[in-house]
matplotlib code that plots the C-alpha trace (Angstrom):
import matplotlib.pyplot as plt

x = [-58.6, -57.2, -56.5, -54.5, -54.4, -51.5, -52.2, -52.1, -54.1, -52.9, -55.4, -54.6, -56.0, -56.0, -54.5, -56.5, -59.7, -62.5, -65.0, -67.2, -64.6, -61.9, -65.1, -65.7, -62.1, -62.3, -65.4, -63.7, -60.8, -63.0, -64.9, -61.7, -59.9, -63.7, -63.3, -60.1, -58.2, -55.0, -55.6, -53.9, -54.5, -51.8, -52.4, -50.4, -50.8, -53.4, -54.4, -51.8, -51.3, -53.6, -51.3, -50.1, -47.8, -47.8, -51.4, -53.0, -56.5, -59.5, -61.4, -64.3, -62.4, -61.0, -64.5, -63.0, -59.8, -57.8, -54.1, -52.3, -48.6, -46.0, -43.8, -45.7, -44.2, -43.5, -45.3, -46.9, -49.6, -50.5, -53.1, -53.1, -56.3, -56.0, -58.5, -59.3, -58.2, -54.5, -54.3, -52.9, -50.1, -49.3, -47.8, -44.7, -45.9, -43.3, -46.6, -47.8, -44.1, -43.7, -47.6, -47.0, -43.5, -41.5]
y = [-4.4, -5.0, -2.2, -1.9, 0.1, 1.9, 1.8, 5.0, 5.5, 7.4, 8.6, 10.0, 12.7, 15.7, 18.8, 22.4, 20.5, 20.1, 17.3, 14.5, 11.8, 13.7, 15.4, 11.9, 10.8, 13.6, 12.2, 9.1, 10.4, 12.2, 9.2, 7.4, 9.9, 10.2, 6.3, 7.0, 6.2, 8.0, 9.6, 11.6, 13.0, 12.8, 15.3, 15.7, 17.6, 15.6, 18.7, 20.8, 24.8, 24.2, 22.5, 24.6, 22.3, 25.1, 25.0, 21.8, 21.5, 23.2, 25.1, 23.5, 20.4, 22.4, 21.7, 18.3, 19.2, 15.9, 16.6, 16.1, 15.0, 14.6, 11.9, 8.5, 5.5, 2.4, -0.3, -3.2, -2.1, 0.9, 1.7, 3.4, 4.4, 5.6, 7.2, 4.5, 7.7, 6.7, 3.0, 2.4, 4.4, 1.8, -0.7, 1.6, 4.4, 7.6, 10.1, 8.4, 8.9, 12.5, 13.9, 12.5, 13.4, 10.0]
z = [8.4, 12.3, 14.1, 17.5, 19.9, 18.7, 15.3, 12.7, 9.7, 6.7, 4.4, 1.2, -0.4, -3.2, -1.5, -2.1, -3.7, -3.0, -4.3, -3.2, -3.2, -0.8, 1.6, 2.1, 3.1, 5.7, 7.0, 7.3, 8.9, 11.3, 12.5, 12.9, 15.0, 17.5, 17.5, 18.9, 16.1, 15.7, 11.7, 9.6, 6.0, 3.4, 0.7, -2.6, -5.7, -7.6, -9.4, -11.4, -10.6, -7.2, -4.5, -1.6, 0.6, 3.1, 3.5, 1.8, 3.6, 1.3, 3.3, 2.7, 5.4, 8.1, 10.0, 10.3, 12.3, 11.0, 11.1, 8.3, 7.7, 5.5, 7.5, 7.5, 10.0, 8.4, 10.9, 10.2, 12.5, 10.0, 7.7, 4.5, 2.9, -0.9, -3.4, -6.4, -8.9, -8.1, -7.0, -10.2, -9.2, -6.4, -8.9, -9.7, -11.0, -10.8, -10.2, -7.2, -5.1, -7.0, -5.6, -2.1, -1.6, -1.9]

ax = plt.figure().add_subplot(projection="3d")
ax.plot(x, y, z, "-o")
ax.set_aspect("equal")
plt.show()
């Protein structure tokens, strides 16, 4: 993957959860943003009955401090990173646009 200097990254992730697969997403969005990487997470509601849009970061990942957004810009210089548990979801799928708010 090529990165510029103006370049975003959009990481994906479950909102209000907390498990090995999205603490490391925030690890990885933390040593993006100290490589000087501009990083945000994108969190939907991947779990039913748990998602709070007004507050989506678990606890257990606001040691990170990545910023989190809702609006993602559509450049070719951007990066979106994805857990596997919803790449299917890429290839049409009405869930994917529904959790993330397309």
């Amino acid at each position: 993957m090529k990165l510029y200097p103006d370049s975003k990254v959009y990481i994906f992730c479950p909102g209000n959860y907390a498990g090995g697969g999205p603490e490391l997403l925030h690890q990885l969005a933390s040593a993006l943003i100290s490589f000087g990487v501009e990083t945000y997470t994108v969190y939907g509601a991947m779990t039913k009955g748990i998602f709070n849009p007004e507050d989506p970061v678990h606890d257990a990942y606001k040691k990170y401090h990545v910023p989190y957004t809702v609006q993602l810009e559509d450049n070719s210089k951007n990066a979106i990173i994805i857990p596997e548990t919803i790449t299917y979801e890429l290839y049409g799928g009405k869930k994917f646009a529904e959790c993330f708010g397309g």
